[in-house]
N, C-alpha and C positions, 0 to 999 in steps of 0.2 A: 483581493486587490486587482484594481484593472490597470491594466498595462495600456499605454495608449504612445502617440506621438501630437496628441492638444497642442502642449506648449512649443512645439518644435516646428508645427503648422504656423501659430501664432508668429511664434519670433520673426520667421521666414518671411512673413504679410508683415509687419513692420517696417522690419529692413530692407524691405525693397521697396519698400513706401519711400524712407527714407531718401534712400538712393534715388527714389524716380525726384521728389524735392530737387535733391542735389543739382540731378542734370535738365530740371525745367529752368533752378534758380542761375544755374550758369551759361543757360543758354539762352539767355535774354538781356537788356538792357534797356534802361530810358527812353524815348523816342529825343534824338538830337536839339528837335526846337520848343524843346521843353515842354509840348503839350502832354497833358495826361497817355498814360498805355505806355505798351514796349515795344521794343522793336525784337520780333524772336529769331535766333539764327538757325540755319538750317543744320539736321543732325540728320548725316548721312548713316550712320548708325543706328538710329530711335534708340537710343539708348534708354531717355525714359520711356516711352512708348512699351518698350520691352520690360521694366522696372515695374510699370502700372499691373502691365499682365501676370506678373507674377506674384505682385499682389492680390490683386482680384480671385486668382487662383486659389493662394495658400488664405485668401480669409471666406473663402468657400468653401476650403477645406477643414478648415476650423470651428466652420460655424457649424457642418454638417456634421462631426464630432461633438462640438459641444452639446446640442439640440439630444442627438443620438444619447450622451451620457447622460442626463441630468432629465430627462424623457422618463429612461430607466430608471435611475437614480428615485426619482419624484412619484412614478408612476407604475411601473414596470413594466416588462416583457412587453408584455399583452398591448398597454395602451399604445407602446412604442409601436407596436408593428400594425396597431390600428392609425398611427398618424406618420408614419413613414415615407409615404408618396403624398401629404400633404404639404403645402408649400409654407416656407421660412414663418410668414405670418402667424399662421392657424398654432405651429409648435410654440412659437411667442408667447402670445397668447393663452397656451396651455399653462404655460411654465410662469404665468404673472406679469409677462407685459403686455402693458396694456397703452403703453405710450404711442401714443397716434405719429409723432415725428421718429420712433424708434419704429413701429410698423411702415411707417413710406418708405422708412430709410431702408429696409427692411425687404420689400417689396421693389423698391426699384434696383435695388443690387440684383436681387432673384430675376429681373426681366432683363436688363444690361448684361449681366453676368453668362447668361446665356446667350446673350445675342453675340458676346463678342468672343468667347470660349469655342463656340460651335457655327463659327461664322456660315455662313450661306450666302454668297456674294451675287448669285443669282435670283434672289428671293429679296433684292433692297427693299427695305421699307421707307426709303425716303428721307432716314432721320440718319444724321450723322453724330456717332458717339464720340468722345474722346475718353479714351482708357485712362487719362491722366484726371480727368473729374470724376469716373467712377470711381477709382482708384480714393480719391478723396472722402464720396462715398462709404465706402466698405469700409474707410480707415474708422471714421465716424459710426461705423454701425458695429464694429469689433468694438470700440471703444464705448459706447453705449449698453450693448450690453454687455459686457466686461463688468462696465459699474453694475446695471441693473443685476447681475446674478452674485454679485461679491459678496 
């Protein structure tokens, strides 16, 4: 039997999923003169900001767990440590998915997820992320393959 901490990765990327919802959904309202959008208030805290990253985190933490067991699991030892340092994709793939909106999704978490875990603020690329749509992302991509491996 393997002993792991999966589920407890999981749960953690959830609930803080959750919680990031919570504090985007209370920190906005209607715009006054009824036009479409919100009007968002400022969170001298990033509470969700904070919420997202710890998502992003525990479901990189999870996936790289899952990938790892079910690698073994399916293939063993060997193949595992032949696709170790291959990215999110390639293990996907190995393991039966083959869904092109489960590979982007797949795929732009693995590029984001880095970029904003190992930030390098001198090295902009020009592109502004927000933690709280990646955040969304990863939700969707636990959740996908979640179904795809059930």
């Amino acid at each position: 039997m393997t002993y792991s901490n999966i589920s407890v990765y999981k749960s953690i990327a959830e609930d803080s999923f959750l919680k990031m919802k919570e504090y985007t959904d209370s920190n906005r309202s209607p715009k006054s003169d009824g036009s479409e959008g919100w009007v968002i208030k400022y969170d001298p805290r990033q509470n969700s900001f904070k919420q997202a990253m710890i998502s992003l985190v525990f479901t990189g933490m999870w996936l790289e767990s899952l990938l790892h067991q079910k690698i073994i699991q399916m293939f063993g030892e060997e193949k595992f440590k032949e696709y170790d340092f291959k990215p999110y994709e390639e293990k996907l793939k190995l393991l039966g998915i083959n869904d092109s909106s489960v590979i982007e999704c797949a795929e732009r978490f693995r590029k984001c997820r880095k970029e904003l875990v190992h930030e390098k603020a001198h090295f902009d690329n020009g592109e502004i992320k927000m933690a709280e749509k990646e955040a969304e992302n990863a939700r969707q991509l636990l959740l996908s393959i979640s179904e795809a491996l059930s």
